[in-house]
C-alpha positions as CSV (number, residue, x, y, z in Angstrom):
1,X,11.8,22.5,-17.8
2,X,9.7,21.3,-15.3
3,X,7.4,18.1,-14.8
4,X,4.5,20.9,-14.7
5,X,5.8,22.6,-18.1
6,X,3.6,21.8,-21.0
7,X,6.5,21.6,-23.3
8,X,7.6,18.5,-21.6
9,X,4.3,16.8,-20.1
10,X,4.8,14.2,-17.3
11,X,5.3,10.6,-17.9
12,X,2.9,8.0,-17.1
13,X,5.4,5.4,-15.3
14,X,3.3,2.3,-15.9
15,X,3.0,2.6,-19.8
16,X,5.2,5.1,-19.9
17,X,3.6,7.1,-22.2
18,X,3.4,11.5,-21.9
19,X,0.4,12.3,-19.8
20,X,-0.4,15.8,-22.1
21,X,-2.9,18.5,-20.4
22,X,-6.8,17.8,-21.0
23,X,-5.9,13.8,-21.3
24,X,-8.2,11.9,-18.7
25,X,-5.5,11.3,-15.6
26,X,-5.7,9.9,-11.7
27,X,-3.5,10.1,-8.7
28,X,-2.9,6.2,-7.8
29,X,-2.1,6.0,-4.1
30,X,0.7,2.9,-3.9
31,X,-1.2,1.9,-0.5
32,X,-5.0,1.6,-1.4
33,X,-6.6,4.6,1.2
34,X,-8.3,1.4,2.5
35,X,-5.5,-0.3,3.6
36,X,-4.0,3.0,5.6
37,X,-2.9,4.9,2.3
38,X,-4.4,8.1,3.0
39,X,-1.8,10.8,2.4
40,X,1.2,8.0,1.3
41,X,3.0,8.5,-1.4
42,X,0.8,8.6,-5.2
43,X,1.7,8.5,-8.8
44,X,-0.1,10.6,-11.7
45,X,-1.4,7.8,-14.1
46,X,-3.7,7.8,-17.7
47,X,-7.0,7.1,-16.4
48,X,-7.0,4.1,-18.4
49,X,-3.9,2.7,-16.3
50,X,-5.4,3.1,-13.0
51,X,-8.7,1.2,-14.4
52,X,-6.7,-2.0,-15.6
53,X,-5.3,-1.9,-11.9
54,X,-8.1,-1.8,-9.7
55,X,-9.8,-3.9,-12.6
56,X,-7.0,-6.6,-11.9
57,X,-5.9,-6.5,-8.5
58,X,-7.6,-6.1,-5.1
59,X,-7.0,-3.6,-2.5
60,X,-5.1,-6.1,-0.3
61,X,-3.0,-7.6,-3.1
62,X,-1.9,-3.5,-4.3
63,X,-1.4,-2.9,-0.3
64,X,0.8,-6.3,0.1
65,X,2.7,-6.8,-3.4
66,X,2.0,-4.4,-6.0
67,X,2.4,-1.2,-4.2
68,X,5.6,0.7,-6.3
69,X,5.5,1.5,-10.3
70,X,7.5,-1.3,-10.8
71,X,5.9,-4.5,-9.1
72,X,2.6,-2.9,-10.8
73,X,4.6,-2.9,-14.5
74,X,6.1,-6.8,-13.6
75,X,2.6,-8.2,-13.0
76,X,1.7,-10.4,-15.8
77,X,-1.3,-8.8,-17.0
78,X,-1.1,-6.0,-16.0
79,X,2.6,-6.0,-18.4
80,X,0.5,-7.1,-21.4
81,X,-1.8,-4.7,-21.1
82,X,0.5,-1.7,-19.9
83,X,2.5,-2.7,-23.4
84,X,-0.7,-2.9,-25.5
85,X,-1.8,0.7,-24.5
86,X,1.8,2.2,-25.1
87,X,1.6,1.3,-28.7
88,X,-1.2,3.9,-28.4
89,X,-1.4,7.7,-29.0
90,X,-1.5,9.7,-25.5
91,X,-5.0,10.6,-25.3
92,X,-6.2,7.2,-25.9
93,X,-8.7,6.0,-23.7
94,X,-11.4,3.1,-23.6
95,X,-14.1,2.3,-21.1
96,X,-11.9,0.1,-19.4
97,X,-12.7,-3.0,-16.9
98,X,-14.9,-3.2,-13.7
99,X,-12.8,-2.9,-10.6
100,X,-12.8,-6.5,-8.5
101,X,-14.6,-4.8,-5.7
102,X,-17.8,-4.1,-8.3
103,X,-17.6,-7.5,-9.7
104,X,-17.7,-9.6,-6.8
105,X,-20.5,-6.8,-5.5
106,X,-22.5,-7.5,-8.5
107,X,-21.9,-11.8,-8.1
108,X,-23.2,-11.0,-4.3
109,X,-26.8,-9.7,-5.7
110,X,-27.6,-12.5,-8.2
């Protein structure tokens, strides 16, 4: 078996939960494309994991600290959360949080 074979789906490695075809997924690059990423190293995630971590953390602090599965799963809240959704079937997935970017973005215009 292969990480591609359906039988045996690839494993999200932040909430370590399958990752089964047709379940919303994203290619997290370790070091934001911002921050000189582009083409570095990524992991497949649930959609809903690479929300929380652009809803938590900024570009710089992903680039500086939090760039390898686990400094992202040793973060605080990002731990809680990444515990809370693997109590969760596979598919599962909420709107999630506004990235940091967006929200300061949207403080700016008011």
């Amino acid at each position: 078996m292969t990480e591609t074979d359906p039988i045996c789906p690839p494993i999200c490695p932040l909430c370590l939960r399958p990752i089964p075809p047709g379940v919303k997924q994203s290619q997290h690059h370790l070091i934001p494309k911002l921050k000189g990423g582009k083409g570095g190293p990524t992991i497949l995630v649930h959609h809903i994991c690479h929300q929380e971590i652009h809803a938590t953390l900024t570009e710089a602090e992903l680039a500086r600290e939090f760039n390898t599965p686990e400094t992202l799963r040793a973060h605080p809240q990002l731990a809680g959360f990444f515990d809370w959704v693997s109590k969760r079937p596979p598919e599962f997935h909420a709107r999630g949080r506004s990235s940091l970017r967006k929200q300061r973005s949207r403080k700016r215009r008011k």
